[in-house]
LUMBA-814089 format. One line per 4 residues: their letters; for each residue y, x, z of C-alpha. Coordinates in nm, 4 decimals. Each point is the difference from the previous one (the first is absolute). Layout:
<pts>
A = Y X Z | ...
</pts>
This chain:
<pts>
XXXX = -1.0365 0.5993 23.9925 | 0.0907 -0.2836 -0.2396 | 0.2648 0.2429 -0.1632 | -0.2878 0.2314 -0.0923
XXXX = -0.1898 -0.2660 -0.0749 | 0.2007 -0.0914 -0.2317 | 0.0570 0.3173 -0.1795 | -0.3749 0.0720 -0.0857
XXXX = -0.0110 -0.3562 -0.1723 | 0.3177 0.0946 -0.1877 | -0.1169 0.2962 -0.0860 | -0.3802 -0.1637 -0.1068
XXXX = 0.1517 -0.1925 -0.1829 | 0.2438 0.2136 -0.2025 | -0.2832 0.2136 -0.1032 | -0.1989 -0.3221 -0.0882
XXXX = 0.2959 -0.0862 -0.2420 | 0.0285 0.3614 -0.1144 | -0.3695 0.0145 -0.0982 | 0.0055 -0.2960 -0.1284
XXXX = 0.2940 0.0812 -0.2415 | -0.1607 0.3402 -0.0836 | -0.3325 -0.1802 -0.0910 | 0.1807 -0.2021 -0.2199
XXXX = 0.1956 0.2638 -0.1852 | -0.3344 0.2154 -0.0630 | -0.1327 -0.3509 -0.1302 | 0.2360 -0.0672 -0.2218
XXXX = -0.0105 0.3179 -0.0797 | -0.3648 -0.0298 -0.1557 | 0.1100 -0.3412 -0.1386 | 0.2353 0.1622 -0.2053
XXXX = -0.2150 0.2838 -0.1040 | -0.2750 -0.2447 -0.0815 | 0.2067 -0.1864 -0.1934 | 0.1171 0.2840 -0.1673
XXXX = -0.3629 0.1131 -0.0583 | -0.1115 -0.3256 -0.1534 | 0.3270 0.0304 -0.2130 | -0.0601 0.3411 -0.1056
XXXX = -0.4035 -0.1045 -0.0769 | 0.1930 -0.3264 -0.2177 | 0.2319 0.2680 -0.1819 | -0.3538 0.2071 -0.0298
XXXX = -0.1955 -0.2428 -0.2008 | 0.2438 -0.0553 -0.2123 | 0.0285 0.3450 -0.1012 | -0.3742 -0.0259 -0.0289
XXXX = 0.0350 -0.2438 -0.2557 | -0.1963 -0.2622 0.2190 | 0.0742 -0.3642 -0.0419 | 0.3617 -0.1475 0.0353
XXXX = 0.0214 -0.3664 0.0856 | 0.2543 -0.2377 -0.1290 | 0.1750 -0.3447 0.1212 | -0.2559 -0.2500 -0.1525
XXXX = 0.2511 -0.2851 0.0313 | 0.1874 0.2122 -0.3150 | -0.3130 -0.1121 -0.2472 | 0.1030 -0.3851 -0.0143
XXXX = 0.3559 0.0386 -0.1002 | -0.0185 0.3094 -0.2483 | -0.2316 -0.2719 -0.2367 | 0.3022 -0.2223 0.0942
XXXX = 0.2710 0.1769 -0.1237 | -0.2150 0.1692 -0.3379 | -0.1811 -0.3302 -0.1129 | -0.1352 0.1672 -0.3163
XXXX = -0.2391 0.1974 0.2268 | -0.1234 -0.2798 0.1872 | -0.3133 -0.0446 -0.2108 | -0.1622 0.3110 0.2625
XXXX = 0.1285 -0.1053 0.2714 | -0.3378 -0.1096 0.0894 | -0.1526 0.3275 -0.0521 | 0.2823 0.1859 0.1662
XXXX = -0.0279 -0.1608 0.2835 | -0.3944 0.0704 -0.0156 | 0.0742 0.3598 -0.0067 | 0.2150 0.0462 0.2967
XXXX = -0.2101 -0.1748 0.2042 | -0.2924 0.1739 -0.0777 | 0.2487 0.3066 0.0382 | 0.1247 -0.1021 0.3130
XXXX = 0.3780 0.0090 -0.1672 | 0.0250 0.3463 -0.0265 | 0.1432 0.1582 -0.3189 | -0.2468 0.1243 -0.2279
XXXX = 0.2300 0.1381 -0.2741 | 0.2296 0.2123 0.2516 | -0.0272 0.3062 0.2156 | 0.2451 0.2312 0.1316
XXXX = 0.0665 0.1192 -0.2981 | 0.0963 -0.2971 -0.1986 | -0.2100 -0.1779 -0.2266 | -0.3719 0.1546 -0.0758
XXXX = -0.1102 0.1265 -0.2933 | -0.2041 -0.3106 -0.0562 | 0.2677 -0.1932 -0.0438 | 0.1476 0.1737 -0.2558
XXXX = -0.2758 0.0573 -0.1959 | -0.0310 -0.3560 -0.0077 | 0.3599 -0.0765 -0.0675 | -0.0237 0.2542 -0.2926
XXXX = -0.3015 -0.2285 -0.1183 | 0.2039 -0.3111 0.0202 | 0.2737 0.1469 -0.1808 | -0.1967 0.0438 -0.3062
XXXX = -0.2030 -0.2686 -0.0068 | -0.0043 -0.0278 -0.3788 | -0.2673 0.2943 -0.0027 | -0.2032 -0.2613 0.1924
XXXX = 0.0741 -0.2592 -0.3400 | 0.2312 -0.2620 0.2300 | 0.3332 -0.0639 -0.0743 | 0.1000 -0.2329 0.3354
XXXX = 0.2798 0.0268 0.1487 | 0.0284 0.2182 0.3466 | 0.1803 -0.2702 0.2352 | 0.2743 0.1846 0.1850
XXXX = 0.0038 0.3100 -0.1758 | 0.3203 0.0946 0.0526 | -0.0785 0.0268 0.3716 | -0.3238 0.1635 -0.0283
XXXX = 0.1858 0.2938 -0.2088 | 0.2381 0.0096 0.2339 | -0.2753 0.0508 0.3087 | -0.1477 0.2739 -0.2112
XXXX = 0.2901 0.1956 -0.1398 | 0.1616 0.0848 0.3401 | -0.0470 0.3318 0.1585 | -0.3487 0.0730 0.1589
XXXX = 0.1851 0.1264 0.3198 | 0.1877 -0.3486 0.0157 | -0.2548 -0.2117 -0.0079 | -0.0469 -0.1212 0.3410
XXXX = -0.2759 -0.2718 0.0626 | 0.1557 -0.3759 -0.0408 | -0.1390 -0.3070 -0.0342 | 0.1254 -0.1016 -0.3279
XXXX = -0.1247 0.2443 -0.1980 | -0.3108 0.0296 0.1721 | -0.0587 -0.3830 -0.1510 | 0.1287 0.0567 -0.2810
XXXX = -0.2299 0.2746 -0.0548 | -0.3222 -0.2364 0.1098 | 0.1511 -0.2637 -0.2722 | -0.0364 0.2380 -0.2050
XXXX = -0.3371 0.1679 0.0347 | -0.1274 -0.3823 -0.0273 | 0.1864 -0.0491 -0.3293 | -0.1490 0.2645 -0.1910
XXXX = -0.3292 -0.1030 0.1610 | 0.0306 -0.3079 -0.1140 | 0.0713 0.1204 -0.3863 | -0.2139 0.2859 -0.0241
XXXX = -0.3000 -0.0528 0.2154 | -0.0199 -0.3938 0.0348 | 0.2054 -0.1463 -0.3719 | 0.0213 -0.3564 -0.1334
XXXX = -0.1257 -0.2557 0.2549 | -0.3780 -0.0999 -0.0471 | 0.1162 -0.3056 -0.1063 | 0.1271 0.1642 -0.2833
XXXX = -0.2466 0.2044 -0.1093 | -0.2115 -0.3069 -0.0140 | 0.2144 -0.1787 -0.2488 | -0.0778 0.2374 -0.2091
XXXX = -0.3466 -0.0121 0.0243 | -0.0718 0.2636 0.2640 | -0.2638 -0.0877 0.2709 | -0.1775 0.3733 0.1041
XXXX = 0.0743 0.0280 0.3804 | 0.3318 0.0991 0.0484 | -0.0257 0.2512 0.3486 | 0.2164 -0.1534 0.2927
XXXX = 0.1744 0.2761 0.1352 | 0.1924 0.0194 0.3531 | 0.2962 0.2614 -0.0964 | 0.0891 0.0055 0.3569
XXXX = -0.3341 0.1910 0.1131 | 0.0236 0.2163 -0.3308 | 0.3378 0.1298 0.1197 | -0.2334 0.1686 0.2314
XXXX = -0.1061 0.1951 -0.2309 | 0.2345 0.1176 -0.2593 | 0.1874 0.1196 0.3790 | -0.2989 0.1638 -0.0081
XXXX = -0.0087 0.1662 -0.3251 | 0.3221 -0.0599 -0.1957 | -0.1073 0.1268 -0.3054 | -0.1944 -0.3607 0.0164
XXXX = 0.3194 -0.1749 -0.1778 | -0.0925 0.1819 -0.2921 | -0.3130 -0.0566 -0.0637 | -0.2802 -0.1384 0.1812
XXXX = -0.3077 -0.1173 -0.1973 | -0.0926 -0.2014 0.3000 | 0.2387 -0.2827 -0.0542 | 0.0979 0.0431 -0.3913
XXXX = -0.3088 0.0323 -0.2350 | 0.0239 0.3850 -0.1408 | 0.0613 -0.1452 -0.3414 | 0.3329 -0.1117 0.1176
XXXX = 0.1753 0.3481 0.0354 | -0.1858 0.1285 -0.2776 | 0.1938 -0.2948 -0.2051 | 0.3423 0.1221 0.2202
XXXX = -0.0078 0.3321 -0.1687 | -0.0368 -0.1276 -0.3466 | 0.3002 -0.2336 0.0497 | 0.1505 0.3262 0.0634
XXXX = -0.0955 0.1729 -0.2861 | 0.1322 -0.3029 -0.1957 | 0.2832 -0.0775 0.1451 | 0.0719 0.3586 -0.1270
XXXX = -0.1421 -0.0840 -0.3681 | 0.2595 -0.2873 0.0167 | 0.2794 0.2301 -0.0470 | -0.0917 0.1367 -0.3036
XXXX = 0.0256 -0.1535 -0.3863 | -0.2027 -0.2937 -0.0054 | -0.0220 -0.0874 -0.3933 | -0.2158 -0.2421 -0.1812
XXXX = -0.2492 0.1656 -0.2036 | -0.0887 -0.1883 -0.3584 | -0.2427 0.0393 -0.2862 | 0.1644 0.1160 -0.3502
XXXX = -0.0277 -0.2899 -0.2452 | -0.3146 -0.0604 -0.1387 | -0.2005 0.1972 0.2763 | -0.2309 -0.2070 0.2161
XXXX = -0.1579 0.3193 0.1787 | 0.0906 0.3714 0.0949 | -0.3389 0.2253 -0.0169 | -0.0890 0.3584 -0.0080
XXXX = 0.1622 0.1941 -0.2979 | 0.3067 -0.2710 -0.0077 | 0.3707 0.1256 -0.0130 | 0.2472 -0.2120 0.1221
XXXX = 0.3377 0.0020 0.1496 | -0.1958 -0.2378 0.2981 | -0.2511 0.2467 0.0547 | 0.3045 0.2409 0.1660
XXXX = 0.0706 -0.3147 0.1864 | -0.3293 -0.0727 0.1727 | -0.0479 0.3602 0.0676 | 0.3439 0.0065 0.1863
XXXX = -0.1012 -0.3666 0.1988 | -0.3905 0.1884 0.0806 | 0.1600 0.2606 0.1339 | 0.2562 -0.1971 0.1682
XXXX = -0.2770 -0.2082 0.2073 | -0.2191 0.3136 0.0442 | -0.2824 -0.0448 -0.2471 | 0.1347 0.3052 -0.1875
XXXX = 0.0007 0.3316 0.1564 | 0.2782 0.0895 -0.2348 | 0.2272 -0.1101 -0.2726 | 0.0142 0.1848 -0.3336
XXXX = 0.2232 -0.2624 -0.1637 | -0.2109 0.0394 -0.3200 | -0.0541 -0.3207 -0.2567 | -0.3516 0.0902 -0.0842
XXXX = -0.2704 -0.1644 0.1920 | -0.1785 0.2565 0.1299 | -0.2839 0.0389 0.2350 | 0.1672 0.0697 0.3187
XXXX = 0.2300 -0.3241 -0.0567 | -0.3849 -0.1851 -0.0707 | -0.1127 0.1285 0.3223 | 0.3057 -0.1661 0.1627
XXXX = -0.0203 -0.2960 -0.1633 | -0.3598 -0.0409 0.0975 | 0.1424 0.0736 0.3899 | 0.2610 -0.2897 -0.0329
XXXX = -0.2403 -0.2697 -0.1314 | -0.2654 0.1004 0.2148 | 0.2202 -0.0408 0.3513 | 0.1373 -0.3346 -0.1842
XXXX = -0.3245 -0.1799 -0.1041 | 0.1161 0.0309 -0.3988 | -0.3581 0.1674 -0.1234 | -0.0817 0.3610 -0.0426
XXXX = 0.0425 0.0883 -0.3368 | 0.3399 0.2083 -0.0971 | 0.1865 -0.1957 -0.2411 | 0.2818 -0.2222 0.0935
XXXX = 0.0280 -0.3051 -0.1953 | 0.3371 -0.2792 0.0429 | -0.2051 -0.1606 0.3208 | 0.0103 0.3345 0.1456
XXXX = 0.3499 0.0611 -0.0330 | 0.1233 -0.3064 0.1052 | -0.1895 0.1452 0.3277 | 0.1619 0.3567 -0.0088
XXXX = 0.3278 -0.2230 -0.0226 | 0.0090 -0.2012 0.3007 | 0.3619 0.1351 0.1842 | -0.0717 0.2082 0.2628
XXXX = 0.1740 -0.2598 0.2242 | -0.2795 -0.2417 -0.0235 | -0.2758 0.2544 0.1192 | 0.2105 0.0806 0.2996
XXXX = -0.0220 -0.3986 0.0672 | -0.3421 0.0502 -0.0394 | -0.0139 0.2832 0.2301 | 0.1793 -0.2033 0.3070
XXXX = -0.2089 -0.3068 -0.0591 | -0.2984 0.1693 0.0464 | 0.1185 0.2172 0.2693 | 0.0633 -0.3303 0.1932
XXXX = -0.3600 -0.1566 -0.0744 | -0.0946 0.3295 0.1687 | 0.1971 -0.0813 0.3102 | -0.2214 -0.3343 0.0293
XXXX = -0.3308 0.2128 -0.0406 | -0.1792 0.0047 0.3078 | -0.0757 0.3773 0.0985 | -0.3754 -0.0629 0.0643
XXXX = -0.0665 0.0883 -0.3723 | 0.1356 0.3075 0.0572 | -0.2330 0.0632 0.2870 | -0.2917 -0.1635 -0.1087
XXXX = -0.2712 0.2595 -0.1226 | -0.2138 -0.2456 -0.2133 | 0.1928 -0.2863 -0.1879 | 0.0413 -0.1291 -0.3296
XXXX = 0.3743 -0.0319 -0.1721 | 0.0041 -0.2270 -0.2893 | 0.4011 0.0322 -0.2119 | 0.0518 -0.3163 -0.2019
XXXX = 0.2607 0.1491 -0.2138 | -0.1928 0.3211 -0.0762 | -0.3211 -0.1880 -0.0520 | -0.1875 0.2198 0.1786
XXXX = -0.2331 0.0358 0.2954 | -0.0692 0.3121 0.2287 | -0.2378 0.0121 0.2691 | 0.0703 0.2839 0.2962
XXXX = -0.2207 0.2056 0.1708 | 0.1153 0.2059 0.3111 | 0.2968 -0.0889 -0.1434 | -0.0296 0.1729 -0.3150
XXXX = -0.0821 -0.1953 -0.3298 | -0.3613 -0.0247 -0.1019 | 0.0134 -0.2408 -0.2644 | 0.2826 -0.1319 -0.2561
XXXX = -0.0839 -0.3423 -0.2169 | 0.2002 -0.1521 -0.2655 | 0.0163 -0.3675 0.1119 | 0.0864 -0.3496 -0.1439
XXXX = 0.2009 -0.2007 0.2247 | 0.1774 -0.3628 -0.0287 | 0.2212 -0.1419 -0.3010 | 0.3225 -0.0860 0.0616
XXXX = -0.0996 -0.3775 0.0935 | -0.2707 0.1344 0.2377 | 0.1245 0.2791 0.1659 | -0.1725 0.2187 0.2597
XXXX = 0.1160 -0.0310 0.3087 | 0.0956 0.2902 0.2326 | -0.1683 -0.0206 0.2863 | -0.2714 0.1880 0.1878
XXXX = -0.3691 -0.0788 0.1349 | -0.2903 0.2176 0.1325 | -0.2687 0.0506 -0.2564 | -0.2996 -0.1721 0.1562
XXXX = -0.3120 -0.0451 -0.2578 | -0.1007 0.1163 -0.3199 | -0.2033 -0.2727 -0.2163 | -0.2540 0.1252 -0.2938
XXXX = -0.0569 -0.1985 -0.2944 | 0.2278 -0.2859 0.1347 | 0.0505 -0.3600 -0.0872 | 0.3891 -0.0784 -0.1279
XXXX = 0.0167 -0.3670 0.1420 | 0.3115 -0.1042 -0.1830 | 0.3511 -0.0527 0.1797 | 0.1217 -0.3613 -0.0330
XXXX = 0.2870 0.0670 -0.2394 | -0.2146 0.1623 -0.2195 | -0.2401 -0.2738 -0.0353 | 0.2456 -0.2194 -0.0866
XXXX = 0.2621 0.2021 -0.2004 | -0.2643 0.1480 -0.1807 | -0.3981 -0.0631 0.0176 | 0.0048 -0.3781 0.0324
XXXX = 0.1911 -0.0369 -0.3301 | -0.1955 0.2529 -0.2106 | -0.3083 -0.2189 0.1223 | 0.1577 -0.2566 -0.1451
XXXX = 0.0022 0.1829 -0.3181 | -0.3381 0.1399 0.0004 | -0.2489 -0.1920 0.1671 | -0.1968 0.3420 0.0467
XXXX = 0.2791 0.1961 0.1017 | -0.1949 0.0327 0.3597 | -0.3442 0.1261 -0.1025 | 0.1671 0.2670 -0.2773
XXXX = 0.2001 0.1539 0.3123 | -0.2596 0.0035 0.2278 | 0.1720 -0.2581 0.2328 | -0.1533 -0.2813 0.1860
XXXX = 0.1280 -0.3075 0.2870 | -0.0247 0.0730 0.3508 | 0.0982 -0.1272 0.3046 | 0.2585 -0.2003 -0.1957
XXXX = 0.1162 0.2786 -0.2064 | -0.1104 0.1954 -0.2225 | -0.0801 0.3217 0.0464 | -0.1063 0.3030 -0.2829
XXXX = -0.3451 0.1587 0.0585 | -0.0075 0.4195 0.0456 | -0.0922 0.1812 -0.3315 | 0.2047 0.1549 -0.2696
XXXX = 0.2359 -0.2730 -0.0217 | 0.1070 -0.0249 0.3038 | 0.3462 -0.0200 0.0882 | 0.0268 0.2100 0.2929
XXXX = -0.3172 0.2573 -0.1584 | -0.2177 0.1517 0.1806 | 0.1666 0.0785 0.3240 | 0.3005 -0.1375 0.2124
XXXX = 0.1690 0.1262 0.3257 | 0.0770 -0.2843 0.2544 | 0.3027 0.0191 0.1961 | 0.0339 -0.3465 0.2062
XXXX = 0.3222 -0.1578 -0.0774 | 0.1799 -0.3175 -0.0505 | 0.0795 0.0981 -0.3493 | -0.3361 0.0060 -0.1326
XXXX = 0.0588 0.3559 -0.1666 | -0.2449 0.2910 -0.0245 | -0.1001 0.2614 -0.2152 | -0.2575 0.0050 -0.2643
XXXX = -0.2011 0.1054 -0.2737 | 0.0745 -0.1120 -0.3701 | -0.1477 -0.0525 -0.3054 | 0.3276 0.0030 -0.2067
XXXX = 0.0118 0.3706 0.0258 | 0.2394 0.0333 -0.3198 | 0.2997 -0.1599 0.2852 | 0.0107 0.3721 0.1273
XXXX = 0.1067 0.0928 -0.3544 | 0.3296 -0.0604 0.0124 | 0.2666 0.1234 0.2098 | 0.1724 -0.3667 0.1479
XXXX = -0.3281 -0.1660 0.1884 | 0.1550 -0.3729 0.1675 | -0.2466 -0.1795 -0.1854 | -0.2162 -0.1759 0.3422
XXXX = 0.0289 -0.2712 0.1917 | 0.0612 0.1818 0.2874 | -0.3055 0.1364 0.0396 | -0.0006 0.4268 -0.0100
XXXX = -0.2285 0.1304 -0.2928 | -0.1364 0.3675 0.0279 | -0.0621 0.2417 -0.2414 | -0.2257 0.2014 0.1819
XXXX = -0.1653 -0.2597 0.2351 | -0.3501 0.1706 0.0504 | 0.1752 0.3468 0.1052 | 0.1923 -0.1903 0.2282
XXXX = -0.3147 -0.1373 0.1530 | -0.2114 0.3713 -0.0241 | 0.2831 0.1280 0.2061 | 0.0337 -0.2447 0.2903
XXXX = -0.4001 0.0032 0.0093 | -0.0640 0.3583 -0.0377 | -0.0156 0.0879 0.3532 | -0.1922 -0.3604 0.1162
XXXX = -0.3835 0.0656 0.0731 | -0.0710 -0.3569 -0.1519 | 0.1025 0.0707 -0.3663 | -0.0722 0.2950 -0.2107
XXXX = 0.1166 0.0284 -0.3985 | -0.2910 -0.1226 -0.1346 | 0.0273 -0.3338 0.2468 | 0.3307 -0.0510 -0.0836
XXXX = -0.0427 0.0046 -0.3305 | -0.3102 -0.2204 -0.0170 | 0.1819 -0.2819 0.2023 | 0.2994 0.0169 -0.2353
XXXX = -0.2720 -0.0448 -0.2960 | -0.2062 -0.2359 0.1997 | 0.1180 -0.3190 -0.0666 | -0.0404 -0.1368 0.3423
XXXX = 0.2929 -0.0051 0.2005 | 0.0171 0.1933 0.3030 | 0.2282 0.0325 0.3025 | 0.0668 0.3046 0.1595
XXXX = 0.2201 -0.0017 0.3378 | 0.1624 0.3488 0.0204 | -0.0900 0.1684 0.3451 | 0.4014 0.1065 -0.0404
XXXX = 0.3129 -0.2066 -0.0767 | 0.1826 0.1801 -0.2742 | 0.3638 -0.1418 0.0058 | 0.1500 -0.0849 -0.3167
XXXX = 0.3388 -0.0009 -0.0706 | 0.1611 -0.1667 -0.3420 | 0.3835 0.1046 -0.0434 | 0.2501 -0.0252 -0.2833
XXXX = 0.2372 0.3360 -0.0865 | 0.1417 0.0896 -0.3175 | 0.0685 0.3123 0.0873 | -0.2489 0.2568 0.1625
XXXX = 0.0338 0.3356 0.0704 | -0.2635 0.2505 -0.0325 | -0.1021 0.2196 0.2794 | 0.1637 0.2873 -0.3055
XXXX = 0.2923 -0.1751 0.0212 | 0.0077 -0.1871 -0.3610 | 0.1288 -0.3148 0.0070 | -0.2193 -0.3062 -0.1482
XXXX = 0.1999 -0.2813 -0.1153 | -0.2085 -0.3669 -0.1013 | 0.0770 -0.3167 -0.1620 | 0.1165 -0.2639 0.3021
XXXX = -0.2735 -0.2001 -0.1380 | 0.0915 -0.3362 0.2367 | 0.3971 0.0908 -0.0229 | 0.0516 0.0649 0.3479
XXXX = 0.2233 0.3285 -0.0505 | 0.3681 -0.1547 -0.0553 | -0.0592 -0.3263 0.2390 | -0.0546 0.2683 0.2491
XXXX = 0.2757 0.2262 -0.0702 | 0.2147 -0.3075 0.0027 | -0.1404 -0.0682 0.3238 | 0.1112 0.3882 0.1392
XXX = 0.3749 -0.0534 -0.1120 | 0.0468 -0.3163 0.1522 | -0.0724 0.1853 0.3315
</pts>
């Protein structure tokens, strides 16, 4: 009885252990293939091209061991966090397209006008030049990559520091840009890196390809053209052995279709001439006297400076302009004024803007009044530099101006000789500049204009007014035109801001692609290009 006993527990519990070791094979069993399933699904999204995370402990010492790079660290490290630390420039393949494109950027950044020096470069051609199928997703190179997106950011896109650009005079808004969230969006698009009028104002790569173009006019003959002896002035009819010469140099920059190579002065060289000096601010008729020459002769070397340095001021424009459907652009060096509509121009003054010891200053305000027959209470400095001494030489030099004391001032009554004529445009601003009418209408004469004190004169002030007014129930021609005549002033707060924005480029290019050089009127050009090589 106990034997038997004892066999059905031994035999209970063999089976026990035999289940219970069979159990535990089949589970380890589905362990295994789990395991392999989740490792198969790992292998899987990477073949997908999903996300591929990285050691983020690897971050700290790669800006240890390259220090030159260590100026992003803090937006590197911005990035992979906000990416998790996965790579963003690798897949399965190797490196992505994007990255290339934008290594192929970086490696001719002279098309962008900067000459810095690309830290590590060695390395980065190295990363670049091995064999797609090698490329295998590593840490170092994925930084290195980052360091570099952020370095030709920080040239193209962002340039100088604000600080900078202030120095010399600069104070329009300069956009603050986050370059780690924009990576977002050249991923995106890639095509992004090379152009995107969203961050560079359009006028910037329409500059880039006329560095191009002379950057190729650079390797050709470059001579200095001169005047026979005697001859002041080359006109229609003329035969010289300069004539040949300024045919070849029209050509050359593009103003002639085609070069004959003949001395006479003919009318297709006049109607090139008359293109130069009309793109350059030199007149409009088609003789070239010495003062033009000494123009046409300026080495080819110093417009490409010219180009770069205005390429940069581009970089600190803030891309509203671009967007903004209703705004007025005032260029000091091209003395001229154009006010946009839907963002096409709808008016284009000649404009007087400050001398040399009272410049204008670039900045930017929203247009908020318009004032009829206005007062011209005159600015401190003024009074004293100028009006308090000529009373002092002519007791009645107050009533023969029309001026009179105020407030502890004095201050010149509206009428025709008026200061500020019959209409300003207010733009609140710590400055104390506007725009305004004028009575010295001979000013527009002449092709330099710094002849204010600060202030921006208009040729064509009551157009200007017609057109922001035109669509306004409150005003029709004949009301505007009476309250510039009226001799009452009037204040008029505009239902609509219009921004204004003052800049300073000597050199614009047309939408046609011309090229418009100006005088640097406040000598701002080689400070800043001094500024660019010291980078």
């Amino acid at each position: 009885m106990h034997t038997t006993q004892f066999m059905k527990n031994f035999i209970t519990l063999a089976i026990s252990i035999l289940l219970g070791f069979l159990l535990s094979v089949v589970s380890c069993q589905n362990s295994k293939k789990n395991t392999e399933s989740r490792s198969e699904k790992k292998v899987l999204i990477a073949k997908n091209g999903e996300a591929t995370p990285f050691d983020s402990t690897l971050v700290a010492p790669f800006f240890d061991q390259y220090p030159e790079l260590k100026k992003f660290q803090k937006e590197v490290t911005a990035l992979y966090q906000k990416q998790h630390y996965n790579y963003i420039w690798f897949d399965q393949k190797g490196i992505k397209e994007v990255g290339y494109l934008l290594y192929n950027k970086i490696s001719n950044l002279t098309s962008e006008g900067i000459t810095a020096k690309i830290p590590y470069h060695n390395q980065l051609d190295t990363i670049f030049q091995e064999e797609v199928s090698k490329q295998e997703p590593e840490v170092n190179s994925e930084l290195f990559i980052s360091c570099l997106y952020f370095f030709y950011t920080d040239k193209v896109y962002k340039g100088l520091d604000i600080e900078k650009s202030t120095q010399l005079g600069w104070y329009l808004p300069r956009k603050k840009q986050s370059f780690v969230n924009y990576l977002d969006s050249i991923l995106a698009n890639p095509s992004l890196i090379d152009k995107d009028e969203r961050e560079i104002l359009g006028q910037y790569y329409r500059l880039r390809e006329v560095l191009k173009k002379y950057r190729s006019i650079e390797k050709e003959p470059w001579n200095s053209i001169a005047l026979d002896s005697g001859v002041t002035r080359l006109k229609m009819g003329d035969s010289a052995r300069a004539i040949a010469q300024i045919r070849s140099r029209l050509h050359l920059l593009g103003d002639l279709d085609s070069d004959s190579r003949s001395s006479l002065f003919d009318n297709s060289l006049a109607k090139g001439i008359i293109n130069y000096k009309s793109r350059n601010s030199l007149g409009t008729n088609s003789s070239i006297s010495k003062l033009d020459l000494v123009h046409l002769n300026v080495p080819i070397t110093d417009r490409i400076k010219t180009i770069i340095v205005n390429m940069e001021r581009c970089r600190w424009f803030s891309s509203p302009l671009a967007m903004s459907k209703t705004f007025i652009f005032i260029n000091i060096p091209a003395y001229q004024l154009r006010y946009f509509e839907n963002g096409k121009v709808a008016l284009e003054s000649k404009v007087v803007v400050g001398k040399a010891m009272n410049k204008t200053v670039v900045f930017s305000a929203d247009m908020k009044y318009i004032v009829f027959s206005p007062y011209w209470n005159v600015p401190k400095n003024i009074l004293y530099k100028e009006v308090l001494p000529a009373i002092e030489k002519n007791p009645n030099y107050l009533s023969e101006n029309e001026m009179e004391w105020y407030d502890g001032g004095i201050r010149q009554r509206p009428g025709p000789k008026n200061a500020l004529g019959v209409v300003k445009f207010v733009f609140p601003n710590s400055n104390s500049i506007y725009l305004h009418d004028t009575p010295s209408k001979s000013l527009f004469n002449q092709e330099k204009r710094a002849f204010s004190h600060g202030c921006i004169r208009l040729e064509k002030p009551k157009e200007l007014a017609h057109l922001i007014l035109k669509n306004d129930p409150n005003w029709t021609f004949e009301k505007i035109e009476t309250a510039m005549q009226s001799g009452v002033e009037k204040w008029y707060a505009l239902p609509q801001k219009i921004p204004v924005y003052i800049g300073y480029f000597t050199a614009w290019v047309a939408k046609d692609g011309a090229i418009h050089f100006y005088d640097d009127v406040y000598q701002r050009d080689e400070r800043l290009a001094t500024m660019l090589l010291e980078e």
